[in-house]
C-alpha positions in Angstrom: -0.6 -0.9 23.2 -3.5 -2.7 21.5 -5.6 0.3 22.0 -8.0 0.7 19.3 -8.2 4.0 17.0 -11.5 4.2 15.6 -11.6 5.3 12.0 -12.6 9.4 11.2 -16.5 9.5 11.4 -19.0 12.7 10.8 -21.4 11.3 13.4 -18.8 10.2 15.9 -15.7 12.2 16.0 -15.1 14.9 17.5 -12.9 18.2 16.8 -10.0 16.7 18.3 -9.2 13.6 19.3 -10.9 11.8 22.0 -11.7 8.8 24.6 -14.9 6.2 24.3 -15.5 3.0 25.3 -11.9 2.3 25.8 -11.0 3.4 22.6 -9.7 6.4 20.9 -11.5 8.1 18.6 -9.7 10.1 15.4 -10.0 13.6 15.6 -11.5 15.6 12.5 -9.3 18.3 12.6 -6.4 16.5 11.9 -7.7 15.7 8.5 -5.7 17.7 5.7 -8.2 20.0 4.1 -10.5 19.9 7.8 -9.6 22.7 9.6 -10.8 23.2 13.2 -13.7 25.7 12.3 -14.6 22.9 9.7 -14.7 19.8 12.4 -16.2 22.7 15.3 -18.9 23.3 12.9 -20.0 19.9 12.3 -19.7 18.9 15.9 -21.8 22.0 16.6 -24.4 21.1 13.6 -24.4 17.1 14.8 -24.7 17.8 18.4 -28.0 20.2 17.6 -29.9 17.8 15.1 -28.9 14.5 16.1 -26.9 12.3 13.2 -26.0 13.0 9.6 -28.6 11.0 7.5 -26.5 11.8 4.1 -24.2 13.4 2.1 -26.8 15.8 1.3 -28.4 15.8 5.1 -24.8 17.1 5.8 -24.8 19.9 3.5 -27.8 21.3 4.6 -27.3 21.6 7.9 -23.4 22.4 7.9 -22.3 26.2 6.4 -19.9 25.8 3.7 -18.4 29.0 4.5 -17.4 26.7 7.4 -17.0 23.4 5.8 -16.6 23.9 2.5 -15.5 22.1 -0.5 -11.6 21.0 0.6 -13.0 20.0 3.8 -16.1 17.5 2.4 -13.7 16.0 -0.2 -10.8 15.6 2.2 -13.6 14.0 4.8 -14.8 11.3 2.1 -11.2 10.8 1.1 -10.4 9.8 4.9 -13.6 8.1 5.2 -15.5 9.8 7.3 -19.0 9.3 5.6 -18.6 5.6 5.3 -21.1 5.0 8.0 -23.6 6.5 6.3 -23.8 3.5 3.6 -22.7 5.1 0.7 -19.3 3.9 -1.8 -17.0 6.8 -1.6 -16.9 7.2 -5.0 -20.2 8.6 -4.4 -20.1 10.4 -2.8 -16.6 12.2 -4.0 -18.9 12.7 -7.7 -22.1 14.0 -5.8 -20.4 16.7 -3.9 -21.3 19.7 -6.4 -24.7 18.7 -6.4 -24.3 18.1 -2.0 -23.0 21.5 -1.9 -26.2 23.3 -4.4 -28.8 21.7 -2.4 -27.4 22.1 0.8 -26.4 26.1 0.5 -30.5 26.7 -1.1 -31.6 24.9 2.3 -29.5 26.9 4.4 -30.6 30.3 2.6 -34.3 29.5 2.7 -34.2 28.7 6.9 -31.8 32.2 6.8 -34.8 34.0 5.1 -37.2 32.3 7.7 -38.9 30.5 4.8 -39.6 27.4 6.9 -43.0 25.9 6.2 -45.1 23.6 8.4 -44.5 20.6 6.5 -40.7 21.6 5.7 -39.0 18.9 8.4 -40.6 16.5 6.7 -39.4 17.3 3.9 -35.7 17.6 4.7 -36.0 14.2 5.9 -37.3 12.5 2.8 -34.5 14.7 0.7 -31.8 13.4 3.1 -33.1 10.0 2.1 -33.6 10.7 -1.5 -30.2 12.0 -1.7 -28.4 9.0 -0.8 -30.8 6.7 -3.5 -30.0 9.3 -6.3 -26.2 9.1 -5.6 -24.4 7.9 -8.8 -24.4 4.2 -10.0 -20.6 3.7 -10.1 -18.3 0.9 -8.8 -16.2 2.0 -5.3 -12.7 3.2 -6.2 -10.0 0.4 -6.2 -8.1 -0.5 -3.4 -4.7 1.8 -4.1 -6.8 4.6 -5.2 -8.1 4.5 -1.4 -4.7 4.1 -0.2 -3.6 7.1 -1.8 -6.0 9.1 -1.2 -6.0 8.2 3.1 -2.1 8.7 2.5 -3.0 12.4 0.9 -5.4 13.4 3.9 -4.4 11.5 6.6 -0.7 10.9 6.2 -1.1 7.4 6.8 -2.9 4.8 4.9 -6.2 3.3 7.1 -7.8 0.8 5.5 -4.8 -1.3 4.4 -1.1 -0.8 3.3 -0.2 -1.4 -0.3 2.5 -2.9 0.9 0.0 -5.8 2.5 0.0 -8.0 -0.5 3.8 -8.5 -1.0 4.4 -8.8 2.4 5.7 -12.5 1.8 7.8 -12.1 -1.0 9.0 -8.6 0.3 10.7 -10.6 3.4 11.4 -13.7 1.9 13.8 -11.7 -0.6 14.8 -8.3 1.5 17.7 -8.9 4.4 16.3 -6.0 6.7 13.8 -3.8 7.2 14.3 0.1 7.2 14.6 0.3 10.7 17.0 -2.4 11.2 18.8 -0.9 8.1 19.2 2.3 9.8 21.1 0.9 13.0 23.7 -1.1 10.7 27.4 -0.2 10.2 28.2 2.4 7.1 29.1 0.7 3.9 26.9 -2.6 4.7 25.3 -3.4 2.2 21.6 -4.7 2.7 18.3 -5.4 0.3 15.7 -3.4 1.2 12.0 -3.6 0.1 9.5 -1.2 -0.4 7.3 1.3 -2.1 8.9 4.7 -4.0 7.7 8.1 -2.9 8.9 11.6 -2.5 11.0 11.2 -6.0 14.0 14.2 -6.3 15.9 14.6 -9.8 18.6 16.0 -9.9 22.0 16.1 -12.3 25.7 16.7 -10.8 28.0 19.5 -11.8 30.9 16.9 -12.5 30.0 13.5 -14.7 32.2 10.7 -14.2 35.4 10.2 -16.1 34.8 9.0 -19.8 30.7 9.2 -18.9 27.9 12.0 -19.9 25.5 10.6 -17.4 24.6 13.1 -15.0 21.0 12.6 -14.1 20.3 10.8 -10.6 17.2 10.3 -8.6 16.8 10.4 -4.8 13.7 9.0 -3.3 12.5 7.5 0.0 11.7 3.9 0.2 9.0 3.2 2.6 8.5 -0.1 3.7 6.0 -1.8 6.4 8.0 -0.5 9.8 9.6 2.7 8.3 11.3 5.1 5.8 14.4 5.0 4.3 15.9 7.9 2.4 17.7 6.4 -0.6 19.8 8.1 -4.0 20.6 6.6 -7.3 23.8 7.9 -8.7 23.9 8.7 -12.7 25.7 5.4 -13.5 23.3 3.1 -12.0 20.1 5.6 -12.9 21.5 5.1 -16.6 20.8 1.3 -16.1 17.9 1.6 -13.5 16.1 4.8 -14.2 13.1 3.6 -16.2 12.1 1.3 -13.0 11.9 4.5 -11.0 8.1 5.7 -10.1 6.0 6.8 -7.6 4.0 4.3 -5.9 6.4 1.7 -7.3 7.2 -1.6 -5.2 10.6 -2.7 -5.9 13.8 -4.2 -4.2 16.8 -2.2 -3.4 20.2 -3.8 -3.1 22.5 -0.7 -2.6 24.9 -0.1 0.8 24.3 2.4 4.0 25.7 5.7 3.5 25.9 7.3 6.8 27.7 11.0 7.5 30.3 11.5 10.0 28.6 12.5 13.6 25.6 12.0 11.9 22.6 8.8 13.1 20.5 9.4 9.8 21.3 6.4 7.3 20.5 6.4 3.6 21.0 3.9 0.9 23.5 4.5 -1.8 21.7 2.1 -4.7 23.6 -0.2 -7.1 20.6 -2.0 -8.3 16.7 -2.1 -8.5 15.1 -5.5 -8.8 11.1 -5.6 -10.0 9.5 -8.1 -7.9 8.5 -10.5 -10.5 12.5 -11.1 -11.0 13.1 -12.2 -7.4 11.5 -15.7 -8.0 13.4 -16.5 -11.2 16.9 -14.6 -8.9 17.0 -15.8 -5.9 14.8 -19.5 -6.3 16.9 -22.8 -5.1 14.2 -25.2 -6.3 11.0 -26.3 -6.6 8.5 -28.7 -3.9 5.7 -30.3 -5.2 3.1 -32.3 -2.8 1.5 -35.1 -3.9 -1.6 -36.7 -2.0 -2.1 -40.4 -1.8 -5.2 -41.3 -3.7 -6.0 -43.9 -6.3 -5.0 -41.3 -8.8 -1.7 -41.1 -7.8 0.9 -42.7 -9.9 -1.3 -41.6 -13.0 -0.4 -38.0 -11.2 3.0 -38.7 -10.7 3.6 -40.0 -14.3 1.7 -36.5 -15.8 4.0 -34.6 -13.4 6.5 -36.0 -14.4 5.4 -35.0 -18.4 4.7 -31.6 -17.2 8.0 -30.9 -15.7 9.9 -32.1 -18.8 9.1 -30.3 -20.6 10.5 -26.8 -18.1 14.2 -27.8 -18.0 16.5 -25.4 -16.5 18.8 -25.3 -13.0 16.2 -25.3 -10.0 16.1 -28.8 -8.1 13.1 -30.2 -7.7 11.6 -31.8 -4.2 8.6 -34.1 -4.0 6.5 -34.7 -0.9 4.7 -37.6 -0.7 1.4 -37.3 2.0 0.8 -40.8 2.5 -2.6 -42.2 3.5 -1.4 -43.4 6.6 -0.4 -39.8 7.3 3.2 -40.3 6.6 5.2 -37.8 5.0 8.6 -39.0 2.6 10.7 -36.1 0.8 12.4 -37.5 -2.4 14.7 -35.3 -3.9 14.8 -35.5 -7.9 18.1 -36.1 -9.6 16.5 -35.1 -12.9 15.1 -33.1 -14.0 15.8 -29.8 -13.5 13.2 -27.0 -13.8 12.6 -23.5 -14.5 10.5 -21.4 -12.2 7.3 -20.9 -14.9 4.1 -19.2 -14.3 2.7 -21.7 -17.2 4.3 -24.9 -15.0 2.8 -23.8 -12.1 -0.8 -23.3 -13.5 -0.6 -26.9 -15.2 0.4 -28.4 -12.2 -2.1 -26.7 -10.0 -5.0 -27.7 -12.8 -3.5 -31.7 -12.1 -3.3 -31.7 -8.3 -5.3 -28.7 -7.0 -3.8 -25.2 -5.7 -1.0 -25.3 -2.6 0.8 -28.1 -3.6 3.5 -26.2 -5.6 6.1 -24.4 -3.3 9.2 -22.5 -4.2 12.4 -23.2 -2.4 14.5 -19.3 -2.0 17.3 -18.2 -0.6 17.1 -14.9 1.0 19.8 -12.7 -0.9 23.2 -12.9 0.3 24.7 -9.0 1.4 28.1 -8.3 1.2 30.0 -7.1 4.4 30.8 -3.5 4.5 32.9 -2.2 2.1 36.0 -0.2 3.6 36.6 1.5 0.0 35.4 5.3 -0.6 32.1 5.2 -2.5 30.2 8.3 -3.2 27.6 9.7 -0.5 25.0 11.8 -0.4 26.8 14.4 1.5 28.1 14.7 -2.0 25.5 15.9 -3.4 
């Protein structure tokens, strides 16, 4: 509805969720860990002093009988100190040392030892907490992912997901939620990231087999969730790829019970994304720039790439001067897909000239035979 959702904030968000400036603001109490006497109090404490200055500004002012520790992790976690300046890894490290000063504050003003000079005072330790914070590089990027999933149930600042978004749907037929709409027995490649991992082992093994340990798991992708099992046979071939927070693709078929609109994916193979290139690649394109360098580039392409045989075709596209484009298509040779071709050819004619030609995996249609389902299970 492109209506914005402003990030969790301490000095902007209230208890629940709310309207400004056209935009809706997240709600502290619907962090994990941030109850509603946690996000009352530090509305209460905010809207009485003014903003929090710091971490340790915060925990001076705020009980932690009301906001205690849970609640001021779970809030740097989502966040929702960022606006004070400080890396969250920080913060997260400072919070023992938050919490000490800030409960000695609040029993000093409780025993009425408030000086005349003391305001002054709490200002310049507000600002000398924050310089005294430790010197520590900001957590990486998945780290904050997980830890927004963990608190929020969502991630915030980015999905993990974001970086593979290309090869994901150059190589996947659907997502989730088209998945979950198609006939049962279809089979589909999905892509995605592992969670919410199950094992399991059946009663009854195959005939002639001892395998009996299986794994079910959700795969999440960018539009949805798809719950998904790997049976003993295929976990005996498949098993070690299975992790949490692991970004694979599934080729498996939709397993869907009688009356029932919930879909899952019975899997017959997981594929690590650094096979799909070398899988499902047609052929190579390689641009080459008019200049007065170019038929010395051609001729060390040409060395470059002979030394690479394998079955891809190979496409070059000439940009002429003149702002013509020709195609020729190479009879010989034939390449591999190599990470080491691809750097030399880079390093001769400069990044983004080097293009892979896939084909989006064929699925099969549905099968009508009986395969085993969840409802198995």
């Amino acid at each position: 509805m492109n209506i914005k959702v402003v990030d969790p904030d301490v000095n902007r968000s209230d208890s629940d969720f709310t309207v400004a400036d056209g935009e809706i603001v997240f709600g502290l109490s619907a962090i994990k860990g941030c109850g509603g006497n946690a996000a009352g109090g530090i509305v209460a404490a905010r809207k009485k002093d003014g903003p929090f200055r710091s971490l340790f500004d915060f925990c001076a002012r705020v009980d932690p009988a009301v906001a205690n520790r849970t609640a001021l992790e779970s809030l740097i976690k989502a966040g929702a100190f960022d606006s004070l300046g400080a890396r969250r890894s920080q913060l997260f490290a400072s919070v023992d040392r938050a919490l000490q000063t800030g409960s000695a504050a609040l029993a000093d003003r409780k025993s009425g030892q408030k000086g005349l000079f003391d305001e002054v005072e709490e200002v310049a330790d507000a600002t000398v907490g924050t310089m005294n914070l430790p010197e520590m590089p900001e957590w990486d990027e998945r780290q904050k992912q997980a830890n927004e999933k963990e608190v929020l149930g969502f991630y915030l600042t980015s999905h993990p997901l974001t970086a593979h978004a290309g090869i994901l749907a150059a190589y996947t037929t659907h997502t989730t939620v088209a998945a979950a709409a198609l006939p049962a027995r279809t089979e589909v490649y999905l892509g995605g990231m592992l969670a919410s991992l199950k094992y399991s082992h059946t009663k009854n093994p195959r005939p002639g087999s001892t395998n009996t340990k299986y794994v079910m798991f959700d795969l999440e992708d960018m539009s949805g969730i798809m719950r998904c099992i790997l049976w003993p046979e295929e976990f005996a071939n498949y098993g070690q790829l299975v992790a949490a927070d692991s970004i694979l693709v599934v080729r498996g078929s939709i397993d869907r019970r009688a009356g029932s609109e919930e879909s899952n994916v019975i899997v017959n193979e997981l594929i690590p994304l650094d096979e799909l290139a070398g899988r499902y690649t047609r052929g190579i394109e390689i641009r080459v720039v008019e200049s007065p360098r170019s038929v010395e580039q051609l001729e060390q392409l040409y060395e470059i790439l002979r030394g690479y045989p394998g079955n891809c075709g190979l496409q070059i596209l000439l940009a002429l001067a003149d702002g013509h484009q020709v195609r020729l298509t190479a009879g010989k040779p034939r390449v591999t897909v190599d990470p080491q071709m691809r750097e030399r050819i880079d390093n001769l004619l400069g990044p983004g000239q080097f293009r892979l030609i896939t084909s989006r995996p064929a699925p099969s249609a549905p099968s009508t035979s009986n395969g085993r389902r969840i409802a198995a299970v």
